[in-house]
N, C-alpha and C positions, 0 to 999 in steps of 0.2 A: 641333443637340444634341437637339432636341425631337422628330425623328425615330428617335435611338436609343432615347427615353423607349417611344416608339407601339411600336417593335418588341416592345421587353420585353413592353410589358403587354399587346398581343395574343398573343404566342406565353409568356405564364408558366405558364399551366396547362398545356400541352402540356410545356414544359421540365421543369415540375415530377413530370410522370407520366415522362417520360423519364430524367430523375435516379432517380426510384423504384425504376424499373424496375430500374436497377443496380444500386443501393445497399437495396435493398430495406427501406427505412425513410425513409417521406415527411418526418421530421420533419428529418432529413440532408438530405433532398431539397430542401429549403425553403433550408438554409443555403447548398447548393451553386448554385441558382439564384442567390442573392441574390449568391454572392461571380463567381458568373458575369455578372452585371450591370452589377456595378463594374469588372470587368476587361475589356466589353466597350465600356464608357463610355470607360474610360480610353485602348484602342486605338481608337476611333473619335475620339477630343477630339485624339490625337496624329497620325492622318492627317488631320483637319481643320487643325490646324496648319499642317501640310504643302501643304495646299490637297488635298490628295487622300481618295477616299472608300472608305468598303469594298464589296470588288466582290459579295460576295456575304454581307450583313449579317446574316441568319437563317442559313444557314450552320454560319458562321462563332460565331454565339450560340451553335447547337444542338454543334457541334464542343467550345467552353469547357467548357460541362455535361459534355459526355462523358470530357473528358479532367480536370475537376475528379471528378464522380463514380465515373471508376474509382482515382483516386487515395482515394478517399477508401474505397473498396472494398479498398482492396491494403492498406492504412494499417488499417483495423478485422478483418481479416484476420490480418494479422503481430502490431496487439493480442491478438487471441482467443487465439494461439498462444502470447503467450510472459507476459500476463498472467490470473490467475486471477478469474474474475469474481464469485465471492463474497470476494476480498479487502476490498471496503468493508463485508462485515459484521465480518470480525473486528476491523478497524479501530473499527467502531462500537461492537462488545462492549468492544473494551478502554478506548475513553472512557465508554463505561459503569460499566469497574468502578475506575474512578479512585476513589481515597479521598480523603475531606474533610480539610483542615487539620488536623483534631486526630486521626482517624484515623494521619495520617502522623506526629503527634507522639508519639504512642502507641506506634508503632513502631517511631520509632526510639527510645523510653526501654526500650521491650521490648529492642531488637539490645543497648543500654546494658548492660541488667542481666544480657543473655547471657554475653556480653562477660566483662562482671566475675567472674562464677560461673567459667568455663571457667578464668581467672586462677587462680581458687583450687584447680583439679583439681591431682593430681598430673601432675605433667610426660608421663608416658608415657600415661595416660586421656587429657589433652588434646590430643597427639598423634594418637591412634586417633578422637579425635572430630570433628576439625580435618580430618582425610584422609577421614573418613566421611562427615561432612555438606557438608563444602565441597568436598572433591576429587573426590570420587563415588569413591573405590577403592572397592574389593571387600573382604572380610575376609580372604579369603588373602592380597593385596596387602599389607594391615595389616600382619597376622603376619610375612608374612614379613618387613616393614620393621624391627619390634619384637623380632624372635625371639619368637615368640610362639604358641604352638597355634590354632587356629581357636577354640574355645571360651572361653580367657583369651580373646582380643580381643574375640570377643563380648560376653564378660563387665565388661571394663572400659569398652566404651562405652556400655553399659547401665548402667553405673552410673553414666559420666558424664552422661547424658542426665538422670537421677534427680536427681545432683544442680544440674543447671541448672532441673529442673522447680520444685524446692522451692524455689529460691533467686527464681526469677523471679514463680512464680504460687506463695505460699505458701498453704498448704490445700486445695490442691488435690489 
């Protein structure tokens, strides 16, 4: 076993430039050596079992690398392609713009008082506000749903909106 050890560590630098080479990033390079290590420990400890040795042990190391390193090539490759690499910053934006505790209680007293105000609209303003703000219709869509001209519709969610505004943030 102490001969597989000497092999590694005379030929690591060399493996390591040679993983590089492929993978064109030494720091992958370093991991594919090291997992070619263990898997050349492991097939050497399992022909020594056997009472048998590897016929041609550098080889056989330099072969692992090669075929761990183009995997690991074809694998960051089919990454590139099907994920976006500034996805960890939006990631990071959006735990940035997390709201604190009472920020979120704020809010949801706010959605509360929306809530209750739109109760109070007339039946058809709540309607066109409800489709407006939460369904994303259009205002022809409205109208049409209301029987209604384009400008009533406009009209009544404008004044729904007025009175959720007073109701929620008074004085404003």
């Amino acid at each position: 076993m102490t001969n597989v050890l000497a092999i590694y560590v005379a030929h690591r630098g060399a493996l390591v430039n040679y993983a590089s080479g492929i993978l064109g990033d030494s720091a992958r390079a370093e991991d594919v050596v090291q997992e070619a290590f263990l898997r050349f420990r492991a097939a050497a400890s399992g022909r020594a079992a056997t009472g048998g040795l590897l016929d041609e042990p550098v080889a056989y190391l330099y072969r692992i690398v090669r075929n761990l390193a183009l995997d690991g090539y074809r694998r960051k490759t089919i990454e590139e392609q099907y994920v976006d690499p500034h996805a960890g910053d939006e990631i990071e934006a959006i735990a940035e713009n997390r709201s604190t505790p009472e920020e979120s209680l704020m809010a949801r007293q706010e959605l509360k008082n929306v809530l209750a105000a739109m109760e109070e609209l007339p039946e058809r303003t709540r309607i066109a506000l409800e489709m407006r703000r939460f369904g994303g219709y259009k205002l022809k869509e409205i109208a049409e749903h209301l029987n209604l001209s384009i400008p009533q519709t406009h009209e009544i969610i404008a004044q729904g909106i007025a009175h959720c505004r007073r109701k929620v943030r008074p004085g404003s």
